[in-house]
N, C-alpha and C positions, 0 to 999 in steps of 0.2 A: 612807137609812142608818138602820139601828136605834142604839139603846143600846148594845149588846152588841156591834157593830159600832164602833161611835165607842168605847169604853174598851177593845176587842183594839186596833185601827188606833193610838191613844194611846200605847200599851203599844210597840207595834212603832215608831212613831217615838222614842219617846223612849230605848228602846236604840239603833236603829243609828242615830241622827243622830249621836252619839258614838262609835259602835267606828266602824271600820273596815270596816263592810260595806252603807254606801249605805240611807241611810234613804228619800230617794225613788226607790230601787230597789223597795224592798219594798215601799212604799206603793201600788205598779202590780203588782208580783206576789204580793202576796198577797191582794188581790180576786180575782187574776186563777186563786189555785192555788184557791181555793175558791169559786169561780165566783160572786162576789157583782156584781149587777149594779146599780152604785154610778151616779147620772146625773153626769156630767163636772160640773155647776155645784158637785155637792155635792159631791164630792170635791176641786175646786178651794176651797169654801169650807173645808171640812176641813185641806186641806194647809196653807194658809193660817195658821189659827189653830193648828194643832196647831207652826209654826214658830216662831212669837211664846212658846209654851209650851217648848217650847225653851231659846229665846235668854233667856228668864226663871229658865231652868234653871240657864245657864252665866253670869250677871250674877249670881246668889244662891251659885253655887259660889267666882268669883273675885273675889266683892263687894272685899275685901281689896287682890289684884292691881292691878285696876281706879283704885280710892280712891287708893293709891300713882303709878300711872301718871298718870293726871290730877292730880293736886296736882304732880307733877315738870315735867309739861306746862304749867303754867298758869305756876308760878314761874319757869320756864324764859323764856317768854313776856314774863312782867313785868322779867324781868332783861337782857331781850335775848339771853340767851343759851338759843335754845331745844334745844342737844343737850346743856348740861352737864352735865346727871347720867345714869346707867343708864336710871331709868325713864323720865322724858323721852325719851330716845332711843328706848326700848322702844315705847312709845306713838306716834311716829310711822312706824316702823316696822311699826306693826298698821295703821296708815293708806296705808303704802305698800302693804305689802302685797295689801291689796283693789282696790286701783285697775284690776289687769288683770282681774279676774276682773269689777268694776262694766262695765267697756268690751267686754266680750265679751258679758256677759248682755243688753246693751241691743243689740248688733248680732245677734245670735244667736236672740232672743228665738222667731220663727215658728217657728226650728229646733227650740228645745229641748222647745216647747210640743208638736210630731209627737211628740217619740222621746217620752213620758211617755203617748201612748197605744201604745204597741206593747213587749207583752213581750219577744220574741224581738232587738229590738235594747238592753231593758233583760239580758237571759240574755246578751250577748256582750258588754257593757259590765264585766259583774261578773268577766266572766275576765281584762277587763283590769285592775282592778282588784286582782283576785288577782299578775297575773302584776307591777304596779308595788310591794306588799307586798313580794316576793319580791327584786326587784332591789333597793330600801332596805335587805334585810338582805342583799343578800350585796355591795354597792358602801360603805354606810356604814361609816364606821370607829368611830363612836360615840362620840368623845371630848370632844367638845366640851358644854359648858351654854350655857342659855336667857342667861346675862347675857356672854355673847362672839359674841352676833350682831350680824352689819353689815346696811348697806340693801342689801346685792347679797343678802347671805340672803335677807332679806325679800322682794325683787322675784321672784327665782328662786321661793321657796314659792308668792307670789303668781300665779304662773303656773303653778302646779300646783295649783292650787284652780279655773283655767280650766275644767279636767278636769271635775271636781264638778257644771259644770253639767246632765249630761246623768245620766240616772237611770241608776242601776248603776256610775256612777264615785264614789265615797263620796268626799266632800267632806273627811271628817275623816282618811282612806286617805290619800289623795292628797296631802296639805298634810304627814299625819305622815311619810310616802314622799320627801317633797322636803322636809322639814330633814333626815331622815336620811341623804340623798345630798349636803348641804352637812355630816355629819360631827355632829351634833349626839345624843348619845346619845336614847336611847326618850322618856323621862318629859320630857326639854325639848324635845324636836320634839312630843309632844303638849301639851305644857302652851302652846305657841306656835298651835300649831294651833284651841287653843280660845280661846285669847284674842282671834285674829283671827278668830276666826268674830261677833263683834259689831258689825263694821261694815258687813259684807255683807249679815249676816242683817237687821239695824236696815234696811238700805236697798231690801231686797228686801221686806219686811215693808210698808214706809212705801207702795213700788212697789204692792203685790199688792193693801190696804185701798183705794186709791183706785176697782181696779177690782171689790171687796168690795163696794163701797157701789152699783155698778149693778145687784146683781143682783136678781130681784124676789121679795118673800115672803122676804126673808133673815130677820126677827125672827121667823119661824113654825117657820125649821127650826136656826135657831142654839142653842135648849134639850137638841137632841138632842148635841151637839157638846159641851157644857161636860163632860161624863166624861170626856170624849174628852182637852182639853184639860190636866182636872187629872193624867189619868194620865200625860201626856206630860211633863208640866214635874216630875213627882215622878220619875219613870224614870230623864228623862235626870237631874234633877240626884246619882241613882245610880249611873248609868252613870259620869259622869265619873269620881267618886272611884275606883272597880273599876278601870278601865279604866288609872287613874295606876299604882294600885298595883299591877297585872297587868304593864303595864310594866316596871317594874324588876326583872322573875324571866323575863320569857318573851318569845318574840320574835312577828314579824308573821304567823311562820309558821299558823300557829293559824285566824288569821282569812283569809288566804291561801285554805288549803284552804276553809274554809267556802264564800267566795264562789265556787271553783270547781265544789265540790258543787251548793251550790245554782241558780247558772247551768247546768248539765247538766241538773236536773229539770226547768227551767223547759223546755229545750230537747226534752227528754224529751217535756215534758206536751203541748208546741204540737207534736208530733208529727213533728220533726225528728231 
């Protein structure tokens, strides 16, 4: 992988890990539309780091959020009473929430590691994705806010970030897809959506470093990778803010179509 390489790939993670259109989708079809022939270690180390840029993105977005929820959680704790306030509850609730989706990804793991080599099941992936967009806006009723959710919300989302594990099913789609189907207007099914992406991603992160550190000559080609990284954690912590405020004027429709476009080219390109 070149420079130029690792700050485009940067750039492209750190918009779609936050919209709606499958960040490790792209991260396989877009070598793949421009025929860059990337070695599996490096692009594994790449994904890797460029996640952690990320999840750095959306800790420095909802630093605020965050500090709230944890201080509610700890007092909670010390009081015995760990559901008494909002955020306390909010906070375990981001914890419930990850639980199906940690239990899938450790059984699933051989699985999910095939589909990330093969474009044409990431191209059919992205239409599902388009087509779960589409049933969120036309099943949600959109009435509800981020501070009138229960654990059954949370467990149902939870199980719609399952989805997310396979490239072309957008992790941040799917999670904003299923609060909107429990009724939750646009801006607080994504603003939930992003919150609980820190515990998955912290433990998927925690997961991937261990097997980061087997691989050989990693300090010769990690130089090439830090563009990569800063452009990813500045992106996305752009993306979010857009993405809220797009929210509240526009619908999934949008991103809908994209991913069905762009899964037809892919389909296009691999000559189906």
């Amino acid at each position: 992988m070149t420079v130029i390489q690792s700050i485009f790939l940067g750039i492209v993670q750190g918009l779609t890990e936050f919209l709606p259109i499958s960040s490790s989708g792209h991260l396989v079809i877009v070598p793949f539309l421009l025929s860059w022939e990337i070695p599996p270690y490096e692009a594994f180390v790449f994904d890797v780091l460029v996640q952690v840029a990320t999840l750095i993105a959306v800790l420095a977005f909802f630093w605020k959020d965050y500090y709230v929820i944890l201080r509610g959680m700890i007092r909670g704790l010390r009081r015995r009473k760990p559901f008494e306030t909002q955020p306390a509850r909010l906070g375990w609730y981001l914890l419930l929430s990850s639980i199906p989706a940690g239990i899938a990804g450790l059984l699933l793991k051989d699985v999910v590691e095939r589909a990330f080599a093969n474009p044409l099941m990431t191209a059919i992936a992205l239409f599902g994705t388009a087509i779960l967009l589409i049933i969120a806006e036309r099943v949600g009723k959109r009435q509800r806010i981020l501070e009138s959710i229960t654990w059954s919300d949370a467990l149902i989302i939870g199980l719609y970030q399952i989805l997310a594990l396979f490239p072309g099913l957008s992790r941040s789609g799917s999670t904003i897809a299923g609060g909107m189907t429990r009724d939750l207007n646009r801006p607080a099914a994504a603003r939930f959506s992003f919150l609980m992406a820190v515990p998955i991603m912290l433990a998927a992160g925690v997961s991937a470093t261990f097997d980061l550190m087997s691989i050989p000559n990693l300090e010769t080609i990690l130089p090439v990778y830090i563009p990569g990284f800063i452009a990813a954690a500045v992106v996305g912590y752009l993306a979010i803010g857009w993405l809220l405020s797009f929210l509240t004027r526009y619908s999934l429709y949008f991103f809908a179509a994209y991913c069905a476009v762009v899964g037809l080219i892919i389909l296009l390109a691999a000559g189906l």
